[in-house]
mmCIF file of the N, C-alpha and C atoms, coordinates in Angstrom:
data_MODEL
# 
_entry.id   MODEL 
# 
loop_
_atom_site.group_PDB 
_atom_site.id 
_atom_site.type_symbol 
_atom_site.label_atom_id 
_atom_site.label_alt_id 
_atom_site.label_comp_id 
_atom_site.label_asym_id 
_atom_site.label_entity_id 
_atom_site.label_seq_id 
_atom_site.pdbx_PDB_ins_code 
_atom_site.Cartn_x 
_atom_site.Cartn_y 
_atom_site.Cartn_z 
_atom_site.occupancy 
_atom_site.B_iso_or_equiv 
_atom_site.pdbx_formal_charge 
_atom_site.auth_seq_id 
_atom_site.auth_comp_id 
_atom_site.auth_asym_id 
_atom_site.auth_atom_id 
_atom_site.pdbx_PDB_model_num 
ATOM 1   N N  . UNK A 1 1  ? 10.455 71.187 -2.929 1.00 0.00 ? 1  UNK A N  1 
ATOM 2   C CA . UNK A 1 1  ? 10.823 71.840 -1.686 1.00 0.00 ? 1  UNK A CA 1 
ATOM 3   C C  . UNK A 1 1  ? 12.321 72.110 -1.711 1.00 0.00 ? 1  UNK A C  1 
ATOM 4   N N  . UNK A 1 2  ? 12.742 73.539 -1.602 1.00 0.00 ? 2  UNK A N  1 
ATOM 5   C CA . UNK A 1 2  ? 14.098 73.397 -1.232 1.00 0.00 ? 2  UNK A CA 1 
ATOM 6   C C  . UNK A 1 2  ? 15.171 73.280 -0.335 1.00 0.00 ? 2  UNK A C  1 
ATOM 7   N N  . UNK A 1 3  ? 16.432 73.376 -0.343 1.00 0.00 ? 3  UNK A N  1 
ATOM 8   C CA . UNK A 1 3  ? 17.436 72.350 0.814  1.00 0.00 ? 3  UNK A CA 1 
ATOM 9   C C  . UNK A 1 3  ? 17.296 73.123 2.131  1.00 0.00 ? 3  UNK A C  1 
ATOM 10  N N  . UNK A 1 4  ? 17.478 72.350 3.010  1.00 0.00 ? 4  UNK A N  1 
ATOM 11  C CA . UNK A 1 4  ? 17.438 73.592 4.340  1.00 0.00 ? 4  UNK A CA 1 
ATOM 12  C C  . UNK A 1 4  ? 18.370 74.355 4.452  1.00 0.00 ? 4  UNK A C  1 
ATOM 13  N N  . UNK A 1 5  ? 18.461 75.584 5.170  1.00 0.00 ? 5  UNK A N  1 
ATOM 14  C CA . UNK A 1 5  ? 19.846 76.376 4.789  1.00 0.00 ? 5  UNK A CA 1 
ATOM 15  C C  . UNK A 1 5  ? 20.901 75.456 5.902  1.00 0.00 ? 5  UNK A C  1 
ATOM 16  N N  . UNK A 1 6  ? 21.581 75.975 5.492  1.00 0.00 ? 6  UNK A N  1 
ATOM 17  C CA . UNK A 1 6  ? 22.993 75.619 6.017  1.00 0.00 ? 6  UNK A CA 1 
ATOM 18  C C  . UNK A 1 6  ? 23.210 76.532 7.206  1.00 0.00 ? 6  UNK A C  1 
ATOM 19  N N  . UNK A 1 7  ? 23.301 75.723 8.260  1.00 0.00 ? 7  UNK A N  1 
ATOM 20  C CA . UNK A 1 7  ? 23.545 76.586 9.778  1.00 0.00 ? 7  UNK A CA 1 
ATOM 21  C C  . UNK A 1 7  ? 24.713 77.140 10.026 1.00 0.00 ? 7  UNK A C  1 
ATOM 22  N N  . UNK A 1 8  ? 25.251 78.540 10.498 1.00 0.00 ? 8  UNK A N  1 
ATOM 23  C CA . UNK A 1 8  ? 26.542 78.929 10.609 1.00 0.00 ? 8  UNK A CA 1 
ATOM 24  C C  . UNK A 1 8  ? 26.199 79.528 11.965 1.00 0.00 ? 8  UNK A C  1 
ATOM 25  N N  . UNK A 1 9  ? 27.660 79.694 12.641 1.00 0.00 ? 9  UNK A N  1 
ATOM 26  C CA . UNK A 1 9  ? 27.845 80.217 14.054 1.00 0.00 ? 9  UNK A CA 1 
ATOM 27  C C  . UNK A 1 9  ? 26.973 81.479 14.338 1.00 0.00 ? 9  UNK A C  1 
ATOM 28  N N  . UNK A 1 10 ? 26.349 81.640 15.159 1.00 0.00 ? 10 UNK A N  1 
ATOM 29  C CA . UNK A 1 10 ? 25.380 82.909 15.119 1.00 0.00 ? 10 UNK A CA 1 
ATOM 30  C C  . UNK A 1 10 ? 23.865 83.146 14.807 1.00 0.00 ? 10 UNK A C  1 
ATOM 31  N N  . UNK A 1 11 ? 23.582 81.980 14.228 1.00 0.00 ? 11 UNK A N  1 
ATOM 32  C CA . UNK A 1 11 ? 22.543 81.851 13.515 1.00 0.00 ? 11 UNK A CA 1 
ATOM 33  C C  . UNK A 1 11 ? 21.319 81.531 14.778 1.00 0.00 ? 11 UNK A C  1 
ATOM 34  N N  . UNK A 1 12 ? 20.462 82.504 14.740 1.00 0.00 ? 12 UNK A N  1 
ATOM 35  C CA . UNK A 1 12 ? 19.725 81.799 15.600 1.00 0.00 ? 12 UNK A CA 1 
ATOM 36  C C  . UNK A 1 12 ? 18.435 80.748 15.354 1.00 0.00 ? 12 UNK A C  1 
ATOM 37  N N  . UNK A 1 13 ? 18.447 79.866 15.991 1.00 0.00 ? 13 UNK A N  1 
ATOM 38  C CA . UNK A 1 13 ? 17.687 78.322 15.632 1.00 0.00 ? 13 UNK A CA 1 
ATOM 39  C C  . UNK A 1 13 ? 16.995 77.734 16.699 1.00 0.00 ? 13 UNK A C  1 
ATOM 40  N N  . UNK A 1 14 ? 15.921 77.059 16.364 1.00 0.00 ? 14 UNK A N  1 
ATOM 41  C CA . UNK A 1 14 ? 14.921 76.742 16.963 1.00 0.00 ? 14 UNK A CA 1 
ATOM 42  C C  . UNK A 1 14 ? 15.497 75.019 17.566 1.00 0.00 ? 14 UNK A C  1 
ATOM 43  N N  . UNK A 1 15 ? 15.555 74.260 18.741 1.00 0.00 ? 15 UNK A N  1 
ATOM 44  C CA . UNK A 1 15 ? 15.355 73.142 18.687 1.00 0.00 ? 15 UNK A CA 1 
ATOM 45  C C  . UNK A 1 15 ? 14.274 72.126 18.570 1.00 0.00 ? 15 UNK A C  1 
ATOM 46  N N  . UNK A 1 16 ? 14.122 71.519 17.700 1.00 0.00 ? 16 UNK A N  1 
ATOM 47  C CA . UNK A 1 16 ? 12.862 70.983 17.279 1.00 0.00 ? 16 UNK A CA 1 
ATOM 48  C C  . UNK A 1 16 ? 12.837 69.501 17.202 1.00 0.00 ? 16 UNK A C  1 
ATOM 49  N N  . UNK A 1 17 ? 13.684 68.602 18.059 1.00 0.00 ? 17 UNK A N  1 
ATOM 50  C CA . UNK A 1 17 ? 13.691 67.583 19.038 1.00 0.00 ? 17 UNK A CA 1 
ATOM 51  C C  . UNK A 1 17 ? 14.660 66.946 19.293 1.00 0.00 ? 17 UNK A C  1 
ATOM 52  N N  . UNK A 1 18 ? 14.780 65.827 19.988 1.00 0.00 ? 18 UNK A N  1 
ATOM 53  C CA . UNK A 1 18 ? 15.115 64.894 20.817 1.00 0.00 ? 18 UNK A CA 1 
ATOM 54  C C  . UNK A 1 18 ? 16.194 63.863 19.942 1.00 0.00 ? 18 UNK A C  1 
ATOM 55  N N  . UNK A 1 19 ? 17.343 63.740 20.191 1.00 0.00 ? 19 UNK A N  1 
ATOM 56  C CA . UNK A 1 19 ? 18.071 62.919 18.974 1.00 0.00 ? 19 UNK A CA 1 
ATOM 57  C C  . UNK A 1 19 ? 17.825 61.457 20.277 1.00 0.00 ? 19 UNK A C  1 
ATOM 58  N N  . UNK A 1 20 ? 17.187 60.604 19.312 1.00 0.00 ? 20 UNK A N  1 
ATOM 59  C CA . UNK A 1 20 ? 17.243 58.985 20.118 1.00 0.00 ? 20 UNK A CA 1 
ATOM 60  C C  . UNK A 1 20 ? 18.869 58.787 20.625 1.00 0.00 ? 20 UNK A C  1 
ATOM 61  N N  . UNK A 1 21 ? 18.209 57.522 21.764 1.00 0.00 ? 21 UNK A N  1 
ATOM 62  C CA . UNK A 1 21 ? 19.452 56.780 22.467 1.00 0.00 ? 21 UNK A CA 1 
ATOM 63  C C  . UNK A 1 21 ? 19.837 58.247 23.531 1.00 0.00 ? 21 UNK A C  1 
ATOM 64  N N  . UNK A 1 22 ? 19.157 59.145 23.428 1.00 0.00 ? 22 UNK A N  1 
ATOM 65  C CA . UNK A 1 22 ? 19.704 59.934 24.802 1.00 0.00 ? 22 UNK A CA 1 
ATOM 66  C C  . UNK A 1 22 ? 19.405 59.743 25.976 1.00 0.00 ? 22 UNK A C  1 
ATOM 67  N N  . UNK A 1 23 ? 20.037 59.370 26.949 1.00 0.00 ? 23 UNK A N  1 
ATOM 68  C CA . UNK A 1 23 ? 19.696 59.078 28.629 1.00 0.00 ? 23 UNK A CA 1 
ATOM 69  C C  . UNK A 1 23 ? 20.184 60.376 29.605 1.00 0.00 ? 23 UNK A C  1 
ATOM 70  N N  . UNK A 1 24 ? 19.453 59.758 30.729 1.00 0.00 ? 24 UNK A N  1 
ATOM 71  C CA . UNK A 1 24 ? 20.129 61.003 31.915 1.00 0.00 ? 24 UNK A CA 1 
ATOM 72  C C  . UNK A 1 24 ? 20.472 59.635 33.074 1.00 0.00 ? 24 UNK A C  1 
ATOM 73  N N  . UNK A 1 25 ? 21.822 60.249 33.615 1.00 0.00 ? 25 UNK A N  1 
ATOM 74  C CA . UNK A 1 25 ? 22.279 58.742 33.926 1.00 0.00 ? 25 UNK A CA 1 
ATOM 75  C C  . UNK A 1 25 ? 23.434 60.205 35.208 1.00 0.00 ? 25 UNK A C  1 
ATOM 76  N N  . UNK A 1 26 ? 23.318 59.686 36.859 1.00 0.00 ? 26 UNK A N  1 
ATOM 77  C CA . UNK A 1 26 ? 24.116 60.651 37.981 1.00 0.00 ? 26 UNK A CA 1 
ATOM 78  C C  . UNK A 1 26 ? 23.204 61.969 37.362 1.00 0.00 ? 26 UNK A C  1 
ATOM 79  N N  . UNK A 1 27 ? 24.772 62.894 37.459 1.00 0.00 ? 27 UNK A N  1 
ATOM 80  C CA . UNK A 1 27 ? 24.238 64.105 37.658 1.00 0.00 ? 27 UNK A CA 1 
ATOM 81  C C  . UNK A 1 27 ? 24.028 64.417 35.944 1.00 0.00 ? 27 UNK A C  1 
ATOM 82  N N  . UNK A 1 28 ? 24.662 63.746 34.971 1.00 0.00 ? 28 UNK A N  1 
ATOM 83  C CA . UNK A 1 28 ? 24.600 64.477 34.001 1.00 0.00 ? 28 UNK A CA 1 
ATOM 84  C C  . UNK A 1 28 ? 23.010 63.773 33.131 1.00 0.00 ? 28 UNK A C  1 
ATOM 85  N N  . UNK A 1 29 ? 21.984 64.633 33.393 1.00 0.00 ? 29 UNK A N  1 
ATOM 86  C CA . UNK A 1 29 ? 20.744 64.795 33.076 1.00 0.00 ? 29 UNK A CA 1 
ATOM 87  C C  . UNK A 1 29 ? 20.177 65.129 31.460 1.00 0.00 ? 29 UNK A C  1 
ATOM 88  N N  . UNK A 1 30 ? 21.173 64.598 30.341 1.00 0.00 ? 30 UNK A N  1 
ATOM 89  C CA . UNK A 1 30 ? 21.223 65.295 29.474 1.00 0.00 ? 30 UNK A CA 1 
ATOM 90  C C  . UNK A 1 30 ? 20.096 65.029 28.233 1.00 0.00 ? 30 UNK A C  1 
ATOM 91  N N  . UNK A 1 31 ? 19.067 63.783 28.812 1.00 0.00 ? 31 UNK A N  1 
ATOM 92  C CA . UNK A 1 31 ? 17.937 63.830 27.750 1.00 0.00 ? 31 UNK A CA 1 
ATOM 93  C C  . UNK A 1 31 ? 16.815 64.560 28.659 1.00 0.00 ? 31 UNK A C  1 
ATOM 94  N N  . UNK A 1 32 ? 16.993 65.022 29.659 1.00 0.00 ? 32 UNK A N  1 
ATOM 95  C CA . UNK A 1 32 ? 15.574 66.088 30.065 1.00 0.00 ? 32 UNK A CA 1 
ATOM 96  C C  . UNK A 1 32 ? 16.266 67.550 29.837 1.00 0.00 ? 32 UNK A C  1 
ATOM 97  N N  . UNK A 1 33 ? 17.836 67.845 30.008 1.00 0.00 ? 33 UNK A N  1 
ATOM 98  C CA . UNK A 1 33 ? 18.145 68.731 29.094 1.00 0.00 ? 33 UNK A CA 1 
ATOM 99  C C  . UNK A 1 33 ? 16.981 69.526 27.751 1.00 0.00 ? 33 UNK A C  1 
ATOM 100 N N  . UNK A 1 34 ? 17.535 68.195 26.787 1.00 0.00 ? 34 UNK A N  1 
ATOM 101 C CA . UNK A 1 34 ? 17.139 68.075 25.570 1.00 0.00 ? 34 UNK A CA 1 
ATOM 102 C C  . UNK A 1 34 ? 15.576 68.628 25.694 1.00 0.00 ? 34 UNK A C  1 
ATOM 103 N N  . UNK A 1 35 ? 15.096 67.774 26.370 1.00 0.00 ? 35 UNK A N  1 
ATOM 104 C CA . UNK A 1 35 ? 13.350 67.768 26.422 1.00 0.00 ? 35 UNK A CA 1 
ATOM 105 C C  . UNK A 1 35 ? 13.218 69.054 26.648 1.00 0.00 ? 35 UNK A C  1 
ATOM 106 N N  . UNK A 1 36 ? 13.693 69.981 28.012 1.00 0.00 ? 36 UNK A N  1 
ATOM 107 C CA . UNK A 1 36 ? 13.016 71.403 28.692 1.00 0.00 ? 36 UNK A CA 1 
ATOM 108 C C  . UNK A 1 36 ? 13.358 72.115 26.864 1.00 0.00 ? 36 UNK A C  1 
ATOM 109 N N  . UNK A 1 37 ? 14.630 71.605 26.154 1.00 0.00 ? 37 UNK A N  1 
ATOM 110 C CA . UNK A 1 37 ? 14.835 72.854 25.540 1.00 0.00 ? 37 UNK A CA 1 
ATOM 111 C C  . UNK A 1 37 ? 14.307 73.019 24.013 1.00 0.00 ? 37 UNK A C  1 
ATOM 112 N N  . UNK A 1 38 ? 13.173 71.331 23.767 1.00 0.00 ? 38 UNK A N  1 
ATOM 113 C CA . UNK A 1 38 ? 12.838 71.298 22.283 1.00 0.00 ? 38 UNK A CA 1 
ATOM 114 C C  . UNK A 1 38 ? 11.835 72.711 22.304 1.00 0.00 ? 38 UNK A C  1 
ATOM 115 N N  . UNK A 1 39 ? 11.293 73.485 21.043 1.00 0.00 ? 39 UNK A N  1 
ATOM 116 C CA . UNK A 1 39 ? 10.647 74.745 20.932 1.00 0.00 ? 39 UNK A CA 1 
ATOM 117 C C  . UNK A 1 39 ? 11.245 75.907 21.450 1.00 0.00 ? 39 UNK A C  1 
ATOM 118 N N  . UNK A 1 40 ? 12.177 76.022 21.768 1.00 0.00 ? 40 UNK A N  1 
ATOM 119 C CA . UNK A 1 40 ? 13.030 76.551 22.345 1.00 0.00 ? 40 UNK A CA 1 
ATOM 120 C C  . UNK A 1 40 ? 14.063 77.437 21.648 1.00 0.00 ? 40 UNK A C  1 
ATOM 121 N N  . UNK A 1 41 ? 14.639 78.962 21.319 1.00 0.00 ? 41 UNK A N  1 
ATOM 122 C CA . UNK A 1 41 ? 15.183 79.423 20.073 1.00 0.00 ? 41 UNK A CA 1 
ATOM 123 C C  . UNK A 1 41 ? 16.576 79.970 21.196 1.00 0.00 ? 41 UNK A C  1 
ATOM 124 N N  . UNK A 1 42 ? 17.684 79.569 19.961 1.00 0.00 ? 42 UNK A N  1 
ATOM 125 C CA . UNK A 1 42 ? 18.884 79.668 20.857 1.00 0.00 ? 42 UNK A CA 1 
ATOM 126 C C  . UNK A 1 42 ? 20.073 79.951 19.794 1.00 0.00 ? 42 UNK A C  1 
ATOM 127 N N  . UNK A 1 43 ? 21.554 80.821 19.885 1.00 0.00 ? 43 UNK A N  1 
ATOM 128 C CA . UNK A 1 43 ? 22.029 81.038 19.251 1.00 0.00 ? 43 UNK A CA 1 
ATOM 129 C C  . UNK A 1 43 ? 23.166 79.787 18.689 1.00 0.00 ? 43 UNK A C  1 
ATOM 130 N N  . UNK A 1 44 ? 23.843 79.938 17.783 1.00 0.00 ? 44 UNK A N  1 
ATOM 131 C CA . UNK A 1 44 ? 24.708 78.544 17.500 1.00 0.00 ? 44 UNK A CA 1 
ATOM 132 C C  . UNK A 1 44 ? 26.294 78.853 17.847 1.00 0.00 ? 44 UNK A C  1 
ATOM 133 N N  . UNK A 1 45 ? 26.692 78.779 19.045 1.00 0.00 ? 45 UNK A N  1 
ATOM 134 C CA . UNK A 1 45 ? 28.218 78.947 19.776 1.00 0.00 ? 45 UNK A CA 1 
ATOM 135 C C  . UNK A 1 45 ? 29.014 78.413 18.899 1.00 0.00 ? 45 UNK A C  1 
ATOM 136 N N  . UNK A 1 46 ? 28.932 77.458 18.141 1.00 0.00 ? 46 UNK A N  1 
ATOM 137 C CA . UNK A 1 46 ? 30.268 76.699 17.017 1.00 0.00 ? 46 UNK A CA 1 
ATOM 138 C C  . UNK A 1 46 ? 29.775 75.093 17.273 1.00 0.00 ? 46 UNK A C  1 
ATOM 139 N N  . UNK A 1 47 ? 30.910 74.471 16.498 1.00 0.00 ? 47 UNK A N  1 
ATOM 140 C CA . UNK A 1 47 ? 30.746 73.211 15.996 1.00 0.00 ? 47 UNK A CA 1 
ATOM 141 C C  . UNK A 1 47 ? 31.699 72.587 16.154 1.00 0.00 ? 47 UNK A C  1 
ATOM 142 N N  . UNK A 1 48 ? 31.896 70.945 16.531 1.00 0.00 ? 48 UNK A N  1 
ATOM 143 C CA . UNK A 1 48 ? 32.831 70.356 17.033 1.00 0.00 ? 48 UNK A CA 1 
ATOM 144 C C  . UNK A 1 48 ? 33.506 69.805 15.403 1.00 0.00 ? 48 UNK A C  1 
ATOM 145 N N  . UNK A 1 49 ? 34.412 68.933 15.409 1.00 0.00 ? 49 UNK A N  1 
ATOM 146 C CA . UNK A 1 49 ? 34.592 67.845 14.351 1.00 0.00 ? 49 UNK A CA 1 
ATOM 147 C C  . UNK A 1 49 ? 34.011 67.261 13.744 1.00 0.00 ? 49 UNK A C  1 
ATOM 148 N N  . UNK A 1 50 ? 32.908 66.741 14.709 1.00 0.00 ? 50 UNK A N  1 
ATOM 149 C CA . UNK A 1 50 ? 31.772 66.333 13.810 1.00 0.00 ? 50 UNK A CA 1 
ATOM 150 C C  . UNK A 1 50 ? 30.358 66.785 13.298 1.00 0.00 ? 50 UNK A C  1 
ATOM 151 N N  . UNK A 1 51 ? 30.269 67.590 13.001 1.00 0.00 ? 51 UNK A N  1 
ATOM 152 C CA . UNK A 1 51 ? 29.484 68.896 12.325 1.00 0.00 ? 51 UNK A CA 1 
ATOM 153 C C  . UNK A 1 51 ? 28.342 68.899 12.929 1.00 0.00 ? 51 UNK A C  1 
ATOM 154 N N  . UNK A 1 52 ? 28.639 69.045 15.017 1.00 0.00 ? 52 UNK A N  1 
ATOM 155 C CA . UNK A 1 52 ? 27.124 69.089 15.768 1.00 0.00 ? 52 UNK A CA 1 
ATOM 156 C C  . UNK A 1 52 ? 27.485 70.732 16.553 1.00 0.00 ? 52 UNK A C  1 
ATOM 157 N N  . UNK A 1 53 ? 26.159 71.081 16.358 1.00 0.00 ? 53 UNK A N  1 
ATOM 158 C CA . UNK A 1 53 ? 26.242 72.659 16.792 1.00 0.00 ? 53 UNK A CA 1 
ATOM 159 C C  . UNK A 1 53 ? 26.444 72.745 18.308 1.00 0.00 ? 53 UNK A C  1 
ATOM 160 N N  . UNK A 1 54 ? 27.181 73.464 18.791 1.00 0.00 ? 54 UNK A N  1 
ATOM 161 C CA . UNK A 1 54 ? 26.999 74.125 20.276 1.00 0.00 ? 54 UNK A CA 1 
ATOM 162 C C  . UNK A 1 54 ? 25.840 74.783 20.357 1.00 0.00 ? 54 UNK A C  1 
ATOM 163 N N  . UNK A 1 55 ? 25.098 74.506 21.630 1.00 0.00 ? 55 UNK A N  1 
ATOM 164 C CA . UNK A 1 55 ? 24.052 75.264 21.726 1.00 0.00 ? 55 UNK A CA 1 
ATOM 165 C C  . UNK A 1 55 ? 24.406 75.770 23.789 1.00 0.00 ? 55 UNK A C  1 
ATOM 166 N N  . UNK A 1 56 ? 24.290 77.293 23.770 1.00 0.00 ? 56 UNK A N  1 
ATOM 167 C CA . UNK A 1 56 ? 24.596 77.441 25.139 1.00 0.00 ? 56 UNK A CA 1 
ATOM 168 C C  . UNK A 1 56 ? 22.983 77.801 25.265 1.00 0.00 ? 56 UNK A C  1 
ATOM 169 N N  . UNK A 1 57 ? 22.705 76.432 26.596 1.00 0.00 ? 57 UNK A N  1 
ATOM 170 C CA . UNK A 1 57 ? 21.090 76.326 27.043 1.00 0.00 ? 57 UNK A CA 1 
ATOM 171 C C  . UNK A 1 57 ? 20.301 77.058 28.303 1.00 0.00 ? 57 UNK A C  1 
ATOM 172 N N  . UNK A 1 58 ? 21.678 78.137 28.759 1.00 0.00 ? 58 UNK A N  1 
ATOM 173 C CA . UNK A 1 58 ? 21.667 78.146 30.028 1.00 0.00 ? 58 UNK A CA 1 
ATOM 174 C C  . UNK A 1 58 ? 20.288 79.402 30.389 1.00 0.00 ? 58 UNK A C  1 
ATOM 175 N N  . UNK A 1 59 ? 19.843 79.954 29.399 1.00 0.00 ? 59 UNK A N  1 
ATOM 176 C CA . UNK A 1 59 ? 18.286 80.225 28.912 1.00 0.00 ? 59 UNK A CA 1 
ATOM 177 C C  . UNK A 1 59 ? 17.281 79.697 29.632 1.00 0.00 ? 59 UNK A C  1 
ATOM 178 N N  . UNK A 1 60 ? 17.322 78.296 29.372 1.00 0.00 ? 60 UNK A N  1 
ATOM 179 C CA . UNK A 1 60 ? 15.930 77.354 29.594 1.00 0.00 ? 60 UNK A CA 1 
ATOM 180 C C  . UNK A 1 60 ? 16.352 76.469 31.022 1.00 0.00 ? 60 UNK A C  1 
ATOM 181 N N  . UNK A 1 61 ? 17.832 76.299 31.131 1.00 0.00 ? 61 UNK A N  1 
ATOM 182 C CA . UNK A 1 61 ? 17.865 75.753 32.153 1.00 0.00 ? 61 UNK A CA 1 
ATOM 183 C C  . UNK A 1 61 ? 18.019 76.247 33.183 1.00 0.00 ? 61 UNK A C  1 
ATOM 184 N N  . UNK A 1 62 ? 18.662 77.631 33.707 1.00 0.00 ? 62 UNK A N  1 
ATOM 185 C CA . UNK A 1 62 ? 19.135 78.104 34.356 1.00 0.00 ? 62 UNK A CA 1 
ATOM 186 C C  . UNK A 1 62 ? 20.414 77.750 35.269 1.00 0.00 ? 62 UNK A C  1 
ATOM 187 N N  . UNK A 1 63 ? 21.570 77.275 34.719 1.00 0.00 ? 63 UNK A N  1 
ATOM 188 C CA . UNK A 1 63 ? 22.855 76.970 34.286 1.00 0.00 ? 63 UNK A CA 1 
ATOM 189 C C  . UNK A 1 63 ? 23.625 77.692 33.916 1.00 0.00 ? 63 UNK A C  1 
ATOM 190 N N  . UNK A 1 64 ? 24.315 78.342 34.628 1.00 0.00 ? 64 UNK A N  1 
ATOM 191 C CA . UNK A 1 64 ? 25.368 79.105 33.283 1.00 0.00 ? 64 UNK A CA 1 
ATOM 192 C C  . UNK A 1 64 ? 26.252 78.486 33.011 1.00 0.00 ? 64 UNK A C  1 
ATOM 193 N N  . UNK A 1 65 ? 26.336 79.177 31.609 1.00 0.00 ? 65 UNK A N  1 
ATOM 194 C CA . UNK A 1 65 ? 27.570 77.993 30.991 1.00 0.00 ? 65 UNK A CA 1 
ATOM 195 C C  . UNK A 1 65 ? 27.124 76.415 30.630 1.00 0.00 ? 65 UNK A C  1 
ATOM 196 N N  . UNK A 1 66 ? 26.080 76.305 30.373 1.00 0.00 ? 66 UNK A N  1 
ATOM 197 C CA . UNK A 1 66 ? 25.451 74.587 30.351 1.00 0.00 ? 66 UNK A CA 1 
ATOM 198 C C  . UNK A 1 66 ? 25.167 74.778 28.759 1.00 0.00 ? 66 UNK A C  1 
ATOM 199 N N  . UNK A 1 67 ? 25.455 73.759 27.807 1.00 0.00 ? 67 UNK A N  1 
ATOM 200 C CA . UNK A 1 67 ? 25.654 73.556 27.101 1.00 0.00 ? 67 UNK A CA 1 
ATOM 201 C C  . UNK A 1 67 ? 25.175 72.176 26.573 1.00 0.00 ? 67 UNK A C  1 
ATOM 202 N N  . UNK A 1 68 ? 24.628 71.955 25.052 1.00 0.00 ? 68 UNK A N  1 
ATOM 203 C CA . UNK A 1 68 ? 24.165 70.903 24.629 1.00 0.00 ? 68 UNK A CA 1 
ATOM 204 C C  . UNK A 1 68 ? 24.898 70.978 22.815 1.00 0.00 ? 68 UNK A C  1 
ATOM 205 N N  . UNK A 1 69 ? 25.673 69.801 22.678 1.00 0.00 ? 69 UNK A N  1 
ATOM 206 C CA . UNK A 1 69 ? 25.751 69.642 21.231 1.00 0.00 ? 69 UNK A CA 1 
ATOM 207 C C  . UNK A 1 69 ? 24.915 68.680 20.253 1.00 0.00 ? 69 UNK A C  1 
ATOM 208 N N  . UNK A 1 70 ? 24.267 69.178 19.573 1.00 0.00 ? 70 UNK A N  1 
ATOM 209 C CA . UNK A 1 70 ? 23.377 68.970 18.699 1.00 0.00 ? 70 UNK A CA 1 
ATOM 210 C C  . UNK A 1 70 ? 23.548 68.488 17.184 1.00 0.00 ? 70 UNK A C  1 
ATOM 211 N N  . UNK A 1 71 ? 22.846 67.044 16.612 1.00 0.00 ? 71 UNK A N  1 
ATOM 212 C CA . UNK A 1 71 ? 23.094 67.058 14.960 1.00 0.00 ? 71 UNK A CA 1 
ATOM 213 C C  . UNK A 1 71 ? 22.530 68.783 14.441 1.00 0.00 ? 71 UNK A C  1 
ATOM 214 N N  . UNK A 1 72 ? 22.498 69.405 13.348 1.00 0.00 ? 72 UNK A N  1 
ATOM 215 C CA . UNK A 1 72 ? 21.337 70.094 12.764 1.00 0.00 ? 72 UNK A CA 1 
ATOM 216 C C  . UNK A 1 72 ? 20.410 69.422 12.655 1.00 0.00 ? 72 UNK A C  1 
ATOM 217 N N  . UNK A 1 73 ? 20.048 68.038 12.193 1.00 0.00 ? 73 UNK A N  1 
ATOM 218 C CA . UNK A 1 73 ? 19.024 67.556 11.451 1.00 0.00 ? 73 UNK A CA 1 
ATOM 219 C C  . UNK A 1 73 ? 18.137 68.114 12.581 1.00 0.00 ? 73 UNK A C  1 
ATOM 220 N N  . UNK A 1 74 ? 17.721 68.549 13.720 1.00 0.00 ? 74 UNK A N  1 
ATOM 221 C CA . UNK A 1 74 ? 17.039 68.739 14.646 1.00 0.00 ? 74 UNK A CA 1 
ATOM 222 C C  . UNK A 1 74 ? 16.738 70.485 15.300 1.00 0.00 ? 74 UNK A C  1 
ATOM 223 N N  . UNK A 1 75 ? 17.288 70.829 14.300 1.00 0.00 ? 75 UNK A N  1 
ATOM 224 C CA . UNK A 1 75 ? 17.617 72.657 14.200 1.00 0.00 ? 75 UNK A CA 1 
ATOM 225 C C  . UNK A 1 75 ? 16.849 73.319 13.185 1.00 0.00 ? 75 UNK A C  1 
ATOM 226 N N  . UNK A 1 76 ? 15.934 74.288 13.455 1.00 0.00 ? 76 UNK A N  1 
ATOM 227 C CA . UNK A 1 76 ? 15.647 74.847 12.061 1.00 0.00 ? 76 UNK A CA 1 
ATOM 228 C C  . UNK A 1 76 ? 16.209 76.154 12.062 1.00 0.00 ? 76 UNK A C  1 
ATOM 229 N N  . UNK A 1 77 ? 16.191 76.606 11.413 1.00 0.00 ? 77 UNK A N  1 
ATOM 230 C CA . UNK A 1 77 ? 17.093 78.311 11.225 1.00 0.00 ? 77 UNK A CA 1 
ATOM 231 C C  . UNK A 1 77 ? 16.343 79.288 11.438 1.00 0.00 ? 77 UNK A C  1 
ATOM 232 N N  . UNK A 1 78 ? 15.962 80.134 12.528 1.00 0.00 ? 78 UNK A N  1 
ATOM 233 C CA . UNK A 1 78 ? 14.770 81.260 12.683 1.00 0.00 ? 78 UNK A CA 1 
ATOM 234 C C  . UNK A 1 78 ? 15.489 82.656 12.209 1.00 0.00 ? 78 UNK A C  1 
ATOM 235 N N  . UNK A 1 79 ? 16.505 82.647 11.879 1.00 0.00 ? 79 UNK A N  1 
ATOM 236 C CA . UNK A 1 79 ? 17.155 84.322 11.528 1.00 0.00 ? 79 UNK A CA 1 
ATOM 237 C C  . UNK A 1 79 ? 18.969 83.854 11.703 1.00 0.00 ? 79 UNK A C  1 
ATOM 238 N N  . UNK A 1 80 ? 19.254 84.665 10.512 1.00 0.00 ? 80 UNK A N  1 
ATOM 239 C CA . UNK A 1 80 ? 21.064 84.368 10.293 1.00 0.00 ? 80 UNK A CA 1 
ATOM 240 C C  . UNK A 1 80 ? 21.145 85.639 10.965 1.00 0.00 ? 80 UNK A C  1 
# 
């Protein structure tokens, strides 16, 4: 089997789950976030320091401007 591609800004990608240890804790709700948006195909805004994608969610949530950063390991690549 070969390597998965390598995700770059733009790329549009599928979320395909839930990274453990995520809670929703006040207002910031950010493992049912996660949940509305697994199956879900979304473009890749950029990447912090530590090589987790921006994902703007405001699609699925109806949020603008709402935002989730993501490992890849949980991204598959549907079209560069």
């Amino acid at each position: 089997m070969g390597a998965k591609p390598q995700i770059k800004i733009g790329d549009a990608v599928k979320l395909t789950g839930v990274p453990s240890g995520l809670t929703d804790a006040d207002a910031l709700m950010t493992k049912s976030a996660f949940e509305k948006c697994v199956g879900s195909e979304f473009q890749v805004a950029g990447f912090n320091d530590y090589g987790m994608a921006e994902i703007i969610i405001e699609s699925v949530t109806g949020n603008i401007g709402e935002t989730i950063w993501v490992e890849p390991q949980f991204l598959t690549v549907i079209s560069k």
